[in-house]
PALUM-343711 format. One record per atom (N, C-alpha, C): residue in three letters; atom name; x negated, y negated, z. Coordinates in pm, 1 decimal. Atoms other than C-alpha are relative to their C-alpha. Example, Ala and Ser with C-alpha at 12.3 -4.5 7.8 and 13.67 -1.06 7.14 Angstrom:
<r type="ALA" atom="N" xx="-89.0" yy="119.0" zz="0.0"/>
<r type="ALA" atom="CA" xx="-1230.0" yy="450.0" zz="780.0"/>
<r type="ALA" atom="C" xx="-90.0" yy="-120.0" zz="0.0"/>
<r type="SER" atom="N" xx="82.0" yy="119.0" zz="-6.0"/>
<r type="SER" atom="CA" xx="-1367.0" yy="106.0" zz="714.0"/>
<r type="SER" atom="C" xx="77.0" yy="-109.0" zz="73.0"/>
# end
This chain:
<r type="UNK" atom="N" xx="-1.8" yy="-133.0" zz="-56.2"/>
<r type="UNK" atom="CA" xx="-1797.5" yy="-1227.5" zz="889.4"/>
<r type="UNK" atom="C" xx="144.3" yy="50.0" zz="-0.7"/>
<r type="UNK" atom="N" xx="-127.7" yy="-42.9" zz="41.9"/>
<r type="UNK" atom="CA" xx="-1508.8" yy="-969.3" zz="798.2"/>
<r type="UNK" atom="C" xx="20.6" yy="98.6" zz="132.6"/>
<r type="UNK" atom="N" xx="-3.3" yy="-107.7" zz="-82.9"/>
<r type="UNK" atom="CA" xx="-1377.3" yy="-697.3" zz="1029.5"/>
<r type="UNK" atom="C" xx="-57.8" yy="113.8" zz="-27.8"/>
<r type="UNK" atom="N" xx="61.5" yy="-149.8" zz="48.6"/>
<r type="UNK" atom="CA" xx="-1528.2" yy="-443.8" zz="813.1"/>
<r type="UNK" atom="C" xx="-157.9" yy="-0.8" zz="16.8"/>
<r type="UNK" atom="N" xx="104.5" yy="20.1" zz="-13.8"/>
<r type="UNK" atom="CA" xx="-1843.0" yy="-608.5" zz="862.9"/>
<r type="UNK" atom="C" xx="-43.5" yy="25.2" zz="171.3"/>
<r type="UNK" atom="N" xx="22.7" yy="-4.2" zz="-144.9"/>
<r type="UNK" atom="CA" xx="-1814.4" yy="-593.1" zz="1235.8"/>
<r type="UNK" atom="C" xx="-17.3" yy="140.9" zz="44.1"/>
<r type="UNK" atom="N" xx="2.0" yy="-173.9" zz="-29.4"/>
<r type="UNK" atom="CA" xx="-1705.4" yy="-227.2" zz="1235.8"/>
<r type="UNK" atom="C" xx="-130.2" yy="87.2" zz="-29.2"/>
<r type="UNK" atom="N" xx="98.8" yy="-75.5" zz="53.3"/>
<r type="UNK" atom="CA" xx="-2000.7" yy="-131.4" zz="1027.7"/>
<r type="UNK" atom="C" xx="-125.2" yy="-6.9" zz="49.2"/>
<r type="UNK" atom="N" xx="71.4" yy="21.6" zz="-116.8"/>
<r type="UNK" atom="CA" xx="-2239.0" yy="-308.1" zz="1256.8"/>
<r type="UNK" atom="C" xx="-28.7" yy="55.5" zz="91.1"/>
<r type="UNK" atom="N" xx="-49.5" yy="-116.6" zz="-109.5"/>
<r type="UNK" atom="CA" xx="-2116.0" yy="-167.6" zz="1572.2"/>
<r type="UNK" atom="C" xx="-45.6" yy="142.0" zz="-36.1"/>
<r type="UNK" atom="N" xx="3.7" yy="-128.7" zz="66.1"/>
<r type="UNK" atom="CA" xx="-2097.4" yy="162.6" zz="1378.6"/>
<r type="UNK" atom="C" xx="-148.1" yy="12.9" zz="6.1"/>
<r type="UNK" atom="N" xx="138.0" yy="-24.9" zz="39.4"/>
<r type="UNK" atom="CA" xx="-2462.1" yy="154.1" zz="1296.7"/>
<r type="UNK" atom="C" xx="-123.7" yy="6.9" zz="145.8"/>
<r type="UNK" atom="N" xx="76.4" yy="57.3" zz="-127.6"/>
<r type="UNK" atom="CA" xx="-2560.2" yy="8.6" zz="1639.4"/>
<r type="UNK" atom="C" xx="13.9" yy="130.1" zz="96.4"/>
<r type="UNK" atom="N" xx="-55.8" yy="-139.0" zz="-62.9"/>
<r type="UNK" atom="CA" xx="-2386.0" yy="344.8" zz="1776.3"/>
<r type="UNK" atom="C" xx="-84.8" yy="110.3" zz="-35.1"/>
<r type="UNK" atom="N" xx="77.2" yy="-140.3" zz="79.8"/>
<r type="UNK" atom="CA" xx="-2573.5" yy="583.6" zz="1562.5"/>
<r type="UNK" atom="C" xx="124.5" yy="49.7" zz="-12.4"/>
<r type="UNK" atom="N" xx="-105.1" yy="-118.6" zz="44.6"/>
<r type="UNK" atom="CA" xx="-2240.9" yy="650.7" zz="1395.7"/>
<r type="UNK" atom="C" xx="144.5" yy="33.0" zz="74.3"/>
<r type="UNK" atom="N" xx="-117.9" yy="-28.9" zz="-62.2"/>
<r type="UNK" atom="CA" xx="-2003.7" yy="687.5" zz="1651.1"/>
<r type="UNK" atom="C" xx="98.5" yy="-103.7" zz="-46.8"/>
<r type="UNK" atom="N" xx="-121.1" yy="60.7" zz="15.3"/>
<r type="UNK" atom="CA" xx="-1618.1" yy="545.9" zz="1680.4"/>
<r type="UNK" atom="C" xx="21.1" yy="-11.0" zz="68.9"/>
<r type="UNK" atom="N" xx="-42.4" yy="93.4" zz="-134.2"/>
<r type="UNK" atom="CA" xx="-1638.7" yy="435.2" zz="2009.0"/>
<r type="UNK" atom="C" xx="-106.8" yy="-88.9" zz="24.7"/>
<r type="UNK" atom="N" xx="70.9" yy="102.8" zz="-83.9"/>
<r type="UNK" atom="CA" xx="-1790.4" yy="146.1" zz="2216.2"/>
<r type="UNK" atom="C" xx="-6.5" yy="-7.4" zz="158.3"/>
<r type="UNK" atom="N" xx="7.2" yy="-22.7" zz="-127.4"/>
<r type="UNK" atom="CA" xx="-1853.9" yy="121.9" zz="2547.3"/>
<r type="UNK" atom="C" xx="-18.1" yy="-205.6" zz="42.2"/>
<r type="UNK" atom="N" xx="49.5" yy="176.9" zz="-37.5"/>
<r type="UNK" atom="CA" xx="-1861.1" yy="-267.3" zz="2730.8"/>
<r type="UNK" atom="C" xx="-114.3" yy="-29.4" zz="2.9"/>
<r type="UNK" atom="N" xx="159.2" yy="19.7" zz="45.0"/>
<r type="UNK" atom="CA" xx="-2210.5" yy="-238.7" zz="2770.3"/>
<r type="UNK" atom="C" xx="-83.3" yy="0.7" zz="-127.9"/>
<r type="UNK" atom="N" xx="46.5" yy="-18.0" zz="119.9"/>
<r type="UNK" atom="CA" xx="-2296.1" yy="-149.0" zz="2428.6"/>
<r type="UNK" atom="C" xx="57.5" yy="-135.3" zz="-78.5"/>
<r type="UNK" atom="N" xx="20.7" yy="144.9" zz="87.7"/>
<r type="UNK" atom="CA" xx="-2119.4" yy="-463.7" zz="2310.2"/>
<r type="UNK" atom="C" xx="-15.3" yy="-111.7" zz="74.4"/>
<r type="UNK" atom="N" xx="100.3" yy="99.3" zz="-81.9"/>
<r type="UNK" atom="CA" xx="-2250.9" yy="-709.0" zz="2591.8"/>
<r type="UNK" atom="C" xx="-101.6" yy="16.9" zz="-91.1"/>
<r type="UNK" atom="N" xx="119.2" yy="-0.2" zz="58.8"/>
<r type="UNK" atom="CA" xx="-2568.0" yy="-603.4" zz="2428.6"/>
<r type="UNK" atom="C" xx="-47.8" yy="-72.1" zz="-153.9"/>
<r type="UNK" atom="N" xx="3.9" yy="50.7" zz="161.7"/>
<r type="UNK" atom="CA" xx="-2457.7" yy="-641.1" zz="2062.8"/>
<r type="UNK" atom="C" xx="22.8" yy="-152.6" zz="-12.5"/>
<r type="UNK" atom="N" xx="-47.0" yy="120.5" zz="-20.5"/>
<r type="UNK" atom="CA" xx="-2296.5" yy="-951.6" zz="2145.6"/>
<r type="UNK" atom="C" xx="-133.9" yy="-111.4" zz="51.1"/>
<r type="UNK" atom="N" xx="47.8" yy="72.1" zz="-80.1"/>
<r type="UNK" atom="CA" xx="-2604.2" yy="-1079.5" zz="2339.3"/>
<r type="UNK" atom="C" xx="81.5" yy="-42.6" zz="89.4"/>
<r type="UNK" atom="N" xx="-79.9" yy="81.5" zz="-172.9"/>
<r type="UNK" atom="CA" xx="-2418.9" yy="-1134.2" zz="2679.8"/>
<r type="UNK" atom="C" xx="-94.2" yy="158.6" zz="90.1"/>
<r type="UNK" atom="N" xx="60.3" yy="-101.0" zz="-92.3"/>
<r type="UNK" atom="CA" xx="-2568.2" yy="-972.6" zz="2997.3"/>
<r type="UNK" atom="C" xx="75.7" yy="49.4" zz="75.4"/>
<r type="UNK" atom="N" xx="-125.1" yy="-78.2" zz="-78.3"/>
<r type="UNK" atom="CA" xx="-2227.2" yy="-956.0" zz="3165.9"/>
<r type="UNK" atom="C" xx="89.9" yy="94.4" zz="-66.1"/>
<r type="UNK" atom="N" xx="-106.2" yy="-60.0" zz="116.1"/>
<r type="UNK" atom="CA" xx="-2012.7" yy="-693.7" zz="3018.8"/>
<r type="UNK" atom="C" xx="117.7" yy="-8.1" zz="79.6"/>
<r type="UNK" atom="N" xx="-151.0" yy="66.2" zz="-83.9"/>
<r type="UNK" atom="CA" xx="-1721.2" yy="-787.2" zz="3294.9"/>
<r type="UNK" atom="C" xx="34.0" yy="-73.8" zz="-90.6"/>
<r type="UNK" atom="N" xx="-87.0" yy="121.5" zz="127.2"/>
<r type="UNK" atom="CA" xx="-1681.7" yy="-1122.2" zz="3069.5"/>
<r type="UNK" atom="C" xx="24.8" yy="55.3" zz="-114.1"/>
<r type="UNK" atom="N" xx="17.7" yy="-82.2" zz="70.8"/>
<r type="UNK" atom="CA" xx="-1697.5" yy="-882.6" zz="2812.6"/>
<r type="UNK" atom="C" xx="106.3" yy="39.8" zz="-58.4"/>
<r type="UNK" atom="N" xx="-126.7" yy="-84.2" zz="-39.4"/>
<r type="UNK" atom="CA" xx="-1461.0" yy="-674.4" zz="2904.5"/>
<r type="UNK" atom="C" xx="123.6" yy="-55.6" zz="-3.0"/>
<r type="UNK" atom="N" xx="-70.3" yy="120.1" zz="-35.0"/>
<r type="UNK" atom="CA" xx="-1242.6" yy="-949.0" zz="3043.1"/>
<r type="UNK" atom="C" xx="114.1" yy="-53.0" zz="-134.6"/>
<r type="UNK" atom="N" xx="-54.0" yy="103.2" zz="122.3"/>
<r type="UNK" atom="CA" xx="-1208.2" yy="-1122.6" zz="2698.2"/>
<r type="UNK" atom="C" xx="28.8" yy="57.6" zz="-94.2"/>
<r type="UNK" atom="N" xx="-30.7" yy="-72.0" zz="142.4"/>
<r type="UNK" atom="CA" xx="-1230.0" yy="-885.9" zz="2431.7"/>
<r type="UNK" atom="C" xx="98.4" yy="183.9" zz="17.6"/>
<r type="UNK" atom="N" xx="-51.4" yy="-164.6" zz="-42.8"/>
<r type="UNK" atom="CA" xx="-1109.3" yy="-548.6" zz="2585.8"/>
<r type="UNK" atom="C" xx="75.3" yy="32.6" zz="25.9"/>
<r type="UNK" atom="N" xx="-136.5" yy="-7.2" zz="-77.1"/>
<r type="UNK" atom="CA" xx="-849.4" yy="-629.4" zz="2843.2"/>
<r type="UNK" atom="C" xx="105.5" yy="32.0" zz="-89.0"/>
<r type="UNK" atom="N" xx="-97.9" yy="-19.1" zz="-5.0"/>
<r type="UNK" atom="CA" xx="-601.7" yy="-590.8" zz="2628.2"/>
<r type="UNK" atom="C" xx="52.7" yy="148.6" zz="-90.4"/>
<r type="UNK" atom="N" xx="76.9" yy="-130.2" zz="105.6"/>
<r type="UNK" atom="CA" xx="-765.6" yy="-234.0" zz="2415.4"/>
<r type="UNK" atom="C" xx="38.7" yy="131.6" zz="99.4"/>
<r type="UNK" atom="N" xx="-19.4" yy="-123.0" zz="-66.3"/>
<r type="UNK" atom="CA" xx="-660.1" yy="131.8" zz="2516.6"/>
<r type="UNK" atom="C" xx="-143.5" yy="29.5" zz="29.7"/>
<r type="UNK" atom="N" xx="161.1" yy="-16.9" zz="-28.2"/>
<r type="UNK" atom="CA" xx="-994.9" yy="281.4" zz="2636.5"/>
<r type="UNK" atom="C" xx="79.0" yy="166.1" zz="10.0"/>
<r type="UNK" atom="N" xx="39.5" yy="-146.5" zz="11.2"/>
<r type="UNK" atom="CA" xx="-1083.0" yy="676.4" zz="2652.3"/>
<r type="UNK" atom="C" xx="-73.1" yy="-29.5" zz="154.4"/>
<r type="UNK" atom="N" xx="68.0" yy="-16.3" zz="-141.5"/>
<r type="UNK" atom="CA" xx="-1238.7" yy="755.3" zz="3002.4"/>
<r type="UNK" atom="C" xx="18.9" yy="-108.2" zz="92.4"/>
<r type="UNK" atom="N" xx="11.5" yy="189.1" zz="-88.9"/>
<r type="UNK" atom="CA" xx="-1184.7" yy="389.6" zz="3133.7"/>
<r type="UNK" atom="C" xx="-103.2" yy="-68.5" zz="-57.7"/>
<r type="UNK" atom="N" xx="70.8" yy="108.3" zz="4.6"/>
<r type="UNK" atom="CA" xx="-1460.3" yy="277.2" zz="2939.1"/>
<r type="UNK" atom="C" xx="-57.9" yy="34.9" zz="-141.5"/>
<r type="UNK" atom="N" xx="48.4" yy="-53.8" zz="147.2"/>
<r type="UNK" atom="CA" xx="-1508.2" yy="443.6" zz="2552.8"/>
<r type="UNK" atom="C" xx="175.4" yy="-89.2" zz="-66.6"/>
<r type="UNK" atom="N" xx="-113.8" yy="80.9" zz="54.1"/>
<r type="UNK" atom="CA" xx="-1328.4" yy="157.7" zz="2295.0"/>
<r type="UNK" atom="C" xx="-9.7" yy="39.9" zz="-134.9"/>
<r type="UNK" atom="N" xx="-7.8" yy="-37.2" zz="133.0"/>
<r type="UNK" atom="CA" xx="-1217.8" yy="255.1" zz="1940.6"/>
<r type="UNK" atom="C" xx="-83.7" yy="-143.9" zz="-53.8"/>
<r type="UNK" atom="N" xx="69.9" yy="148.2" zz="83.9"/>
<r type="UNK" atom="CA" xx="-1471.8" yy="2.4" zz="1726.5"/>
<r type="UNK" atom="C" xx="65.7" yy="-46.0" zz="-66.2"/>
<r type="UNK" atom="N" xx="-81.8" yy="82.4" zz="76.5"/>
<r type="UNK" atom="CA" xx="-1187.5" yy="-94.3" zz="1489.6"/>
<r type="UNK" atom="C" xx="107.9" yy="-101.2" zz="78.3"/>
<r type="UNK" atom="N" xx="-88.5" yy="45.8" zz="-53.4"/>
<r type="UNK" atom="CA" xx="-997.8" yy="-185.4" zz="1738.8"/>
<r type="UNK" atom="C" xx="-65.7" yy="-138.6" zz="96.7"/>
<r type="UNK" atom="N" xx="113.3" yy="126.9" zz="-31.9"/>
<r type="UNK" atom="CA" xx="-1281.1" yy="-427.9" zz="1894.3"/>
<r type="UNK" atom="C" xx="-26.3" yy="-104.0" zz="-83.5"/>
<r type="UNK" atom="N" xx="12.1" yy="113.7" zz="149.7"/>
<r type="UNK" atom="CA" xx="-1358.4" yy="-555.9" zz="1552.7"/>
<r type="UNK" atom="C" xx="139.1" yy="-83.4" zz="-12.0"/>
<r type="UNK" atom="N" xx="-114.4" yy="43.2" zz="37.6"/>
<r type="UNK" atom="CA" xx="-1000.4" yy="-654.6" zz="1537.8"/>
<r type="UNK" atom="C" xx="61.2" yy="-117.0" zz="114.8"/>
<r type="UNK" atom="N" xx="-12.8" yy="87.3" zz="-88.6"/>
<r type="UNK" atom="CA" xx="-980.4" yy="-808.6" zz="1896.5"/>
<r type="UNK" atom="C" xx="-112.6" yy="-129.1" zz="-41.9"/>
<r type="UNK" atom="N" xx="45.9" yy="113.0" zz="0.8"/>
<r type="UNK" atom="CA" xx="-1288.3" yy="-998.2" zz="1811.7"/>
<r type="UNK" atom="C" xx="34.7" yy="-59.8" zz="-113.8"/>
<r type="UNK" atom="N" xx="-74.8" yy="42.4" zz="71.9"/>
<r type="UNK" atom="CA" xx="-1146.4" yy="-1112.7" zz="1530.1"/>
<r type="UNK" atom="C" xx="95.5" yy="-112.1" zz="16.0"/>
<r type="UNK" atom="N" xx="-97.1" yy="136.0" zz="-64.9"/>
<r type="UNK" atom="CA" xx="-855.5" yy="-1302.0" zz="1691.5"/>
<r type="UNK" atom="C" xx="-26.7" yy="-97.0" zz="62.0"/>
<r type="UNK" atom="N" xx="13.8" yy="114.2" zz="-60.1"/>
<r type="UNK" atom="CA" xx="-1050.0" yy="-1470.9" zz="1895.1"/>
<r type="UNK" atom="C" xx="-58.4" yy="-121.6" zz="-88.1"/>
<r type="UNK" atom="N" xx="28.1" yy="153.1" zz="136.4"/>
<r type="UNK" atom="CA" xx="-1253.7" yy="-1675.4" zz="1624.9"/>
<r type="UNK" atom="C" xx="40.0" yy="-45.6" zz="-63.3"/>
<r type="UNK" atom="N" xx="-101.3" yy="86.4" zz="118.9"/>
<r type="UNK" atom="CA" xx="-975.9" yy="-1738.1" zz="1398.2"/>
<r type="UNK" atom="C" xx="56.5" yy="-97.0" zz="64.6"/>
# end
C-alpha cells in the first residue's frame, strides 16, 4: 500500500472530498475509538474547524507509522 493508494481510498470513502474528519477514519480504519485515532495519527496534522484533516496529509501520517 502506497500513499496514493490511501489518498484515493479515503477520497472515494468521502464521496470526493479533501478532507477527513476522525470519525470518518476510525471507521475506515475499523477502530471504534476515534480519540486513539486522533491521538496517533492526527495529533500532530493542522485541522480546519478542530476536526476537518487534509487526506494527503493523513495518508502521509499513516504512512510513517508503518514504515
Amino acid at each position: 500500500m502506497d500513499k496514493q493508494s490511501i489518498v484515493r481510498r479515503f477520497e472515494r470513502e468521502t464521496d470526493g472530498q479533501a478532507f477527513i474528519t476522525a470519525t470518518q477514519l476510525a471507521k475506515l480504519l475499523g477502530r471504534k475509538d476515534s480519540y486513539k485515532i486522533k491521538e496517533k495519527y492526527l495529533a500532530n496534522l493542522e485541522c480546519i474547524d478542530n476536526k476537518l484533516y487534509f487526506i494527503p496529509d493523513v495518508a502521509q501520517e499513516i504512512m510513517r507509522h508503518i514504515s
